[in-house]
C-alpha positions in Angstrom: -11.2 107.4 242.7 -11.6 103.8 240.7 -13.2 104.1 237.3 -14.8 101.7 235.1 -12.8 101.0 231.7 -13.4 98.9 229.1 -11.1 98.5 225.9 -12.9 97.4 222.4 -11.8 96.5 219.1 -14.5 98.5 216.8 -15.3 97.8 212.9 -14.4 94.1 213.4 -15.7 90.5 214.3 -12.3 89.5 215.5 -9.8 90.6 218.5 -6.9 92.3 217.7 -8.2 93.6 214.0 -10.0 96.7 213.6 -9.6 99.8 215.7 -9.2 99.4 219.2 -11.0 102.2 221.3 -11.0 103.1 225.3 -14.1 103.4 226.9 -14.3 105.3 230.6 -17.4 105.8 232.5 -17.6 109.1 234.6 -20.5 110.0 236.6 -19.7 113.5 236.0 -16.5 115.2 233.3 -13.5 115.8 235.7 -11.4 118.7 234.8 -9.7 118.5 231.4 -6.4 117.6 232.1 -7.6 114.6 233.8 -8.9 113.2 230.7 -5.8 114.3 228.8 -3.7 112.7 231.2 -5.8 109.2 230.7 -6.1 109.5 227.0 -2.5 109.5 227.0 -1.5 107.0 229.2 -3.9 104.5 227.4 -2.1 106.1 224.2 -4.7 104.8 222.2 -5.7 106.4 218.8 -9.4 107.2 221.2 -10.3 107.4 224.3 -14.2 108.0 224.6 -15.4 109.4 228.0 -19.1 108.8 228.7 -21.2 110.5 231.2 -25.0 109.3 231.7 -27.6 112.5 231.5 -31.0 111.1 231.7 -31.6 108.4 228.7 -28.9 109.7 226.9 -25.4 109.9 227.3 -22.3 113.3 227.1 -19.7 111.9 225.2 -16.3 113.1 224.1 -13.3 112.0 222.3 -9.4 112.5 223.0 -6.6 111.1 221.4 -3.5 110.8 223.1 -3.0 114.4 222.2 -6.1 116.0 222.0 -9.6 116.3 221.8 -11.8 115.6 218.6 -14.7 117.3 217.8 -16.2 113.6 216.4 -14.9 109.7 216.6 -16.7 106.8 215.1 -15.0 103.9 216.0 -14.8 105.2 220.0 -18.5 106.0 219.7 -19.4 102.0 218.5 -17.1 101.1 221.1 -19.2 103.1 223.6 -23.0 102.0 222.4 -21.3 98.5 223.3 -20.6 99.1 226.8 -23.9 100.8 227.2 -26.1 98.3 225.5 -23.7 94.6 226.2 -22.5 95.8 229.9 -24.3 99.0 231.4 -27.8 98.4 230.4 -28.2 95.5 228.6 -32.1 96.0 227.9 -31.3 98.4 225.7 -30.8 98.1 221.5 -30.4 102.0 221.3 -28.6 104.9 222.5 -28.0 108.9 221.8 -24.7 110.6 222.5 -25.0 114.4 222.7 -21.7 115.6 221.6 -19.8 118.3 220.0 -21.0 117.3 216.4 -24.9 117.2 217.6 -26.7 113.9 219.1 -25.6 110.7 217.6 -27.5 107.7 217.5 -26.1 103.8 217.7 -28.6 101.2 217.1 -28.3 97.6 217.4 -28.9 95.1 215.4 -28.6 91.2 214.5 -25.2 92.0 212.3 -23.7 94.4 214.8 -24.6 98.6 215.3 -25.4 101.3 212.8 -23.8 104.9 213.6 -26.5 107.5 212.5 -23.3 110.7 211.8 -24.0 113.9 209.9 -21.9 114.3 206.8 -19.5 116.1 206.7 -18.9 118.4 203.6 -16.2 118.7 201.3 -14.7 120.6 198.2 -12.9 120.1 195.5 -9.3 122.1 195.7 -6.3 122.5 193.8 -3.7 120.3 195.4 -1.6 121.4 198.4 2.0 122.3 198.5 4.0 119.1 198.7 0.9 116.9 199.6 2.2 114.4 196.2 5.4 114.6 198.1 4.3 113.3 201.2 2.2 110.7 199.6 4.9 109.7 197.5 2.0 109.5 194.6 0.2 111.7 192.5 -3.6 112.4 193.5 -6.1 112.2 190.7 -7.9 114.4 192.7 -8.1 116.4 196.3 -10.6 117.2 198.4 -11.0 119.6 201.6 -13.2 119.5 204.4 -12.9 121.3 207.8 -10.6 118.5 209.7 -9.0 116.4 206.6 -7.4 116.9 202.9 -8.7 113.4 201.1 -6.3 112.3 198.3 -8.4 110.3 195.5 -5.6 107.8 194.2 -5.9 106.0 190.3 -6.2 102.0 192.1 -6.7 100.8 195.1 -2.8 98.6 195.2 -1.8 102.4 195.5 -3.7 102.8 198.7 -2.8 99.7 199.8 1.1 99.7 199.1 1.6 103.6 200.1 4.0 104.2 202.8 3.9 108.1 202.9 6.4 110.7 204.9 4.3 111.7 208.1 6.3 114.0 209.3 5.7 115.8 206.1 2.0 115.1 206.5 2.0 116.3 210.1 2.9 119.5 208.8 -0.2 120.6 206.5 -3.3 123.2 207.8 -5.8 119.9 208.4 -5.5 117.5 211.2 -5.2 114.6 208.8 -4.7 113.0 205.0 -7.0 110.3 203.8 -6.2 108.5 200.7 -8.6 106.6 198.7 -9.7 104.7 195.6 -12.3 102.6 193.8 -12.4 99.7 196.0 -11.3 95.7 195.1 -11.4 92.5 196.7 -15.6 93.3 196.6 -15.6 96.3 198.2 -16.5 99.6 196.2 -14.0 102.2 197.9 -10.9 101.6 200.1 -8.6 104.1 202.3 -6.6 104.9 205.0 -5.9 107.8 207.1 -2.5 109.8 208.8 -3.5 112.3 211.5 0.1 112.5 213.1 -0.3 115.7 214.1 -3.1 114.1 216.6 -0.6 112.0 217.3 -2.0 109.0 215.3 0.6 108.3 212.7 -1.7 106.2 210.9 -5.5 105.3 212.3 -6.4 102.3 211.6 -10.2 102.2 210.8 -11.8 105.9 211.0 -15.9 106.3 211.2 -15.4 109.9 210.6 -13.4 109.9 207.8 -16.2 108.1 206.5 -18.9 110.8 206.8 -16.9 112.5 203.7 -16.1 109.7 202.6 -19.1 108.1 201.5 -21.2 111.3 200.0 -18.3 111.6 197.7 -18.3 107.8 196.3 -21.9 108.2 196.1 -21.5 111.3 194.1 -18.6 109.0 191.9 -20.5 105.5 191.7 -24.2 106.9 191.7 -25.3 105.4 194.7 -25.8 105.1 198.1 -24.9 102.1 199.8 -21.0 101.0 200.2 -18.9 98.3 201.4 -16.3 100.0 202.3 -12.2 98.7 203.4 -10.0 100.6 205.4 -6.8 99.0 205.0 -4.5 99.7 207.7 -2.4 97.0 209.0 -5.3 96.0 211.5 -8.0 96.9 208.6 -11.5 97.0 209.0 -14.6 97.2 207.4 -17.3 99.5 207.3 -20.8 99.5 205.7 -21.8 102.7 204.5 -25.1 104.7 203.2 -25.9 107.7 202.6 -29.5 109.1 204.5 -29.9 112.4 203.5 -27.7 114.5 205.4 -26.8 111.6 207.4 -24.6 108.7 207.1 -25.2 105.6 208.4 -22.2 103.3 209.6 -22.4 99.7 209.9 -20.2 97.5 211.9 -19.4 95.2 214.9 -17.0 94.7 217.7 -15.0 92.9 219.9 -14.8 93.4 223.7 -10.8 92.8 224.3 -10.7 94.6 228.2 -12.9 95.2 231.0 -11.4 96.6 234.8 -11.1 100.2 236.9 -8.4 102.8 236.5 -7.5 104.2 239.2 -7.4 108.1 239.5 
C-alpha cells in the first residue's frame, strides 16, 4: 500500500523554524500498530493521520510513542494539506477528534485553530518539580495532561536547561514553563513531554489552550502574542472566545511523497 505524506513546519513563515509536523492521508484508520509503527519511524514530535468522512475529516495524533488525545501544531499542519493540496477550494475545515470537532479557518495571514480550553488549577508545587527545573516556580498549575511552571522573567524561560529524566518522571505527560513575555510578546514558554518521548516540543498549540485563559486571567485580557522559545521557536497568536481559544499561525510545506506500507 502507497500513502500520501506530507511534512510541514507549523507556527512559522520560514522552513526549518517552528514545529515540524507529519501529515498521512488514509482512506480508512488501519489497525493501531500501524500508525504507531509510522509515527515512530517519522520520529517526529506528531504525526497527524487524516481520514475524510463526508465534509469533514477523523483525525488523530501520535507521537513517536503514543497517541494524544489533542495536537495543535499537527492539526494546522493538516488544514494545510486539506485546503493548499487536497481541496484547494476550500478556506475551512472540521476535524472530529478525541477532544470534540475542531475548526481551522483560513485566512490572508495564515489559519486560526478554534480549540476548547483546557482548565487548570492552582496547586501546591510537586515533589522535586524546582529540582528538575533547576528554578524556583512563582507559581504551579495543574491540568489533566500538563503541570505549568509560572517563572519570575522570561531570560529564565529562555536560558533554562532542566533535567528531563527528572521531568519524565512526574504523574502528567509534560512541564510547561512560562513568564510575562519580552521582545513584544506578552507571555513566552516552552514545554518537556519526555515521557511522550519529546524531550522538549518545540512550538505546542495545546499547551496553549491553558495557556492563554491563564495570562488572560494575569494581564486582563484576551488577545496574546505569544513566543514559544524552543531552539526552532515559534509564534503563536492567541484569544480567548469563551470557552474556546483561538490560535493563530502560518506554515511552511517542507515535504510532499508516499510511504510505503
Amino acid at each position: 500500500m502507497h500513502v500520501p505524506i506530507f511534512q510541514v513546519d507549523a507556527f512559522t513563515t520560514r522552513r526549518f523554524a517552528g514545529n515540524p509536523a507529519a501529515v498521512v492521508l488514509f482512506d480508512e484508520f488501519p489497525a493501531d500498530a500501524v500508525l504507531h509503527a509510522i509515527a515512530s519511524e517519522n520520529n517526529l514530535a506528531e504525526t497527524a493521520f487524516i481520514v475524510p468522512t463526508g465534509e469533514q475529516y477523523a483525525i488523530r495524533w501520535f507521537t513517536p510513542v503514543t497517541e494524544v488525545a489533542l495536537c495543535g501544531h499537527a492539526t494546522l499542519a493538516s488544514a494545510a494539506v486539506v485546503i493548499e493540496r487536497l481541496e484547494p477550494s476550500r478556506s475551512q475545515v472540521t476535524f472530529s477528534s478525541k477532544s470534540g470537532p475542531l475548526m481551522v479557518s483560513k485566512n490572508d495571514d495564515g489559519y486560526v485553530l478554534n480549540f476548547p480550553i483546557r482548565p487548570w488549577q492552582r496547586v501546591a508545587l510537586p515533589p522535586g518539580l524546582a529540582e528538575a527545573l533547576g528554578v524556583m516556580p512563582v507559581e504551579v498549575l495543574s491540568d489533566v495532561v500538563n503541570y505549568t511552571a509560572i517563572l519570575e522573567h522570561a531570560q529564565l524561560v529562555r536560558e533554562l536547561k532542566p533535567n528531563l529524566a527528572a521531568i519524565a518522571q512526574f504523574d502528567r505527560s509534560g512541564v510547561v514553563v512560562t513568564a510575562a513575555g519580552d521582545q513584544g510578546y506578552d507571555f513566552v514558554s516552552r514545554y518537556f513531554a519526555p515521557a511522550k518521548g519529546i524531550p522538549e516540543d518545540p512550538v505546542t498549540g495545546a499547551a496553549h489552550c491553558a495557556l492563554t485563559p491563564y495570562w488572560a486571567e494575569r494581564l486582563d485580557k484576551t488577545s496574546f502574542r505569544a513566543y514559544q522559545a524552543s531552539q526552532r521557536g515559534g509564534e503563536i497568536n492567541c484569544r480567548l472566545v469563551g470557552d474556546r481559544v483561538e490560535l493563530a499561525g502560518s506554515c511552511v510545506f517542507y515535504l510532499e511523497g508516499t510511504i510505503e506500507i
